[in-house]
PLY file of the C-alpha trace (Angstrom):
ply
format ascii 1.0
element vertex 120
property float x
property float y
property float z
element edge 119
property int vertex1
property int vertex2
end_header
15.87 7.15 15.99
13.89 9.07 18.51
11.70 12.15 16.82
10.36 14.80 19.62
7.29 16.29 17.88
6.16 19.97 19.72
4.29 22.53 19.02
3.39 25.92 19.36
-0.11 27.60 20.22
-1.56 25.68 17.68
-2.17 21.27 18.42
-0.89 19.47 15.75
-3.23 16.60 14.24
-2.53 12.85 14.88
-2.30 12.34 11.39
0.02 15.27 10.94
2.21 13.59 14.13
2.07 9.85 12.64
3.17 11.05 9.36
6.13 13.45 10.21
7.14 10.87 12.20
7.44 8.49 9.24
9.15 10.75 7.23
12.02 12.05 9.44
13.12 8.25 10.61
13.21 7.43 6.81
15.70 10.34 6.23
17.56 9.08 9.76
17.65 5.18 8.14
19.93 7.17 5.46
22.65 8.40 7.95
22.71 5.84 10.57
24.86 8.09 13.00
21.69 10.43 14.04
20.45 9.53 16.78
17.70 12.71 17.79
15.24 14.36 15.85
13.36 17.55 17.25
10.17 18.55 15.19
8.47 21.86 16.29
5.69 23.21 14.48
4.80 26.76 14.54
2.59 29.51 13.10
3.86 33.29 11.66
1.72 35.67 13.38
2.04 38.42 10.10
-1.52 37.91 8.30
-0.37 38.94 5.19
2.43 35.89 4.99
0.54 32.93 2.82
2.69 29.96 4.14
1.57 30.30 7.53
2.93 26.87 8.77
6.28 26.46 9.52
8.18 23.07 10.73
11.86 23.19 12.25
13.59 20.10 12.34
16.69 19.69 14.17
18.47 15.86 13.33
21.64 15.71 15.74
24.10 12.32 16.55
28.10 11.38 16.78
28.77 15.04 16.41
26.74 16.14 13.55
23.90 18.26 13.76
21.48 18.81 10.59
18.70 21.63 10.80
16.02 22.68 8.59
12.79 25.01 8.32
10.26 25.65 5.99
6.76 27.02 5.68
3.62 25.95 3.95
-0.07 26.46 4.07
-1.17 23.35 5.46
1.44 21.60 8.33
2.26 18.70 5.69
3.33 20.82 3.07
6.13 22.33 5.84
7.31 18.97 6.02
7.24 17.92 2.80
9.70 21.08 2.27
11.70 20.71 5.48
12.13 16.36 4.21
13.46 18.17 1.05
15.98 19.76 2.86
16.80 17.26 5.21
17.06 14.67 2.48
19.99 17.22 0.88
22.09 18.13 3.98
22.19 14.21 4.79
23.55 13.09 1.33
25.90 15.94 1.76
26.90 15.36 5.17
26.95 11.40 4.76
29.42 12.45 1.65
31.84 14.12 4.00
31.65 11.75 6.31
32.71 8.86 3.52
35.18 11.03 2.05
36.74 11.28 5.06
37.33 7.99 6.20
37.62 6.31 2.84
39.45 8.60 0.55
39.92 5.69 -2.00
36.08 5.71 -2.07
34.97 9.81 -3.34
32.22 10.41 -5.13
32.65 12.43 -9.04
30.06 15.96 -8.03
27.94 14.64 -10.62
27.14 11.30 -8.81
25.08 11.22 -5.62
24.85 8.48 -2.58
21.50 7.45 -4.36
22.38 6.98 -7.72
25.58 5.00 -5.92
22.49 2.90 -3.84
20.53 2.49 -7.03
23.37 0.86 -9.55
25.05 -1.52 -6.87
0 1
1 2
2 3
3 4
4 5
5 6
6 7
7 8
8 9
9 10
10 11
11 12
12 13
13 14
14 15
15 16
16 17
17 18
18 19
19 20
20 21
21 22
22 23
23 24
24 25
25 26
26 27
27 28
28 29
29 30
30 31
31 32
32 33
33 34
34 35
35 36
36 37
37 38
38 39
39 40
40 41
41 42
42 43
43 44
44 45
45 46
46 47
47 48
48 49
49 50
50 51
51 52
52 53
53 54
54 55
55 56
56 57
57 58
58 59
59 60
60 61
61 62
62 63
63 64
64 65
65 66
66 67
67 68
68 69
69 70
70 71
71 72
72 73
73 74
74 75
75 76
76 77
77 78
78 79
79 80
80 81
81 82
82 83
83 84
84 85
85 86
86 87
87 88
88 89
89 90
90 91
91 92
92 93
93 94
94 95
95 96
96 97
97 98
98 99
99 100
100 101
101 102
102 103
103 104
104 105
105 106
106 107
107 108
108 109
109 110
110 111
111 112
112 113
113 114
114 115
115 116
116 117
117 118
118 119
């Protein structure tokens, strides 16, 4: 997967850079089909906002395009937020995606591609 990190005003950290880009190819190891991952990390300019930090990632590949943004104090608690998303609209869109093409093969709601991973 190739993961674009850019930024705003504000230079993002090597450390901040190595580990974001960790964490979004894990998600895109889920949901082989996404091929592109934009990162851009940003700052509100309203001083009285806490969670200053915000991360947009936009995943896109054969079609599908996943986005997500969040906010934190620090630039790795945006991500840890925006990988919480991410890690959702995969599962869901990876559901689809099998549901469609296999219909012998739906998931119950209650069961999840993970707990599916986990038992086999």
């Amino acid at each position: 997967m190739d993961v674009v990190i850019t930024h705003g005003r504000k230079i993002v950290s090597d450390e901040v850079r190595t580990l974001t880009e960790e964490k979004v190819r894990h998600i895109g190891e889920h949901c082989p089909g996404l091929e592109r991952a934009e990162v851009h990390f940003s700052e509100e300019h309203n001083r009285r906002i806490s969670d200053r930090e915000c991360c947009e990632v936009v995943m896109s590949g054969h079609g599908h395009t996943i986005r997500a943004k969040a906010a934190g104090r620090v630039p790795l608690v945006a991500v840890d937020r925006v990988v919480e998303k991410l890690e959702h609209q995969v599962e869901r869109t990876k559901g689809r995606i099998v549901g469609r093409s296999q219909p012998r093969h739906r998931m119950s709601p209650n069961e999840s591609l993970y707990s599916r991973a986990r038992t086999a």
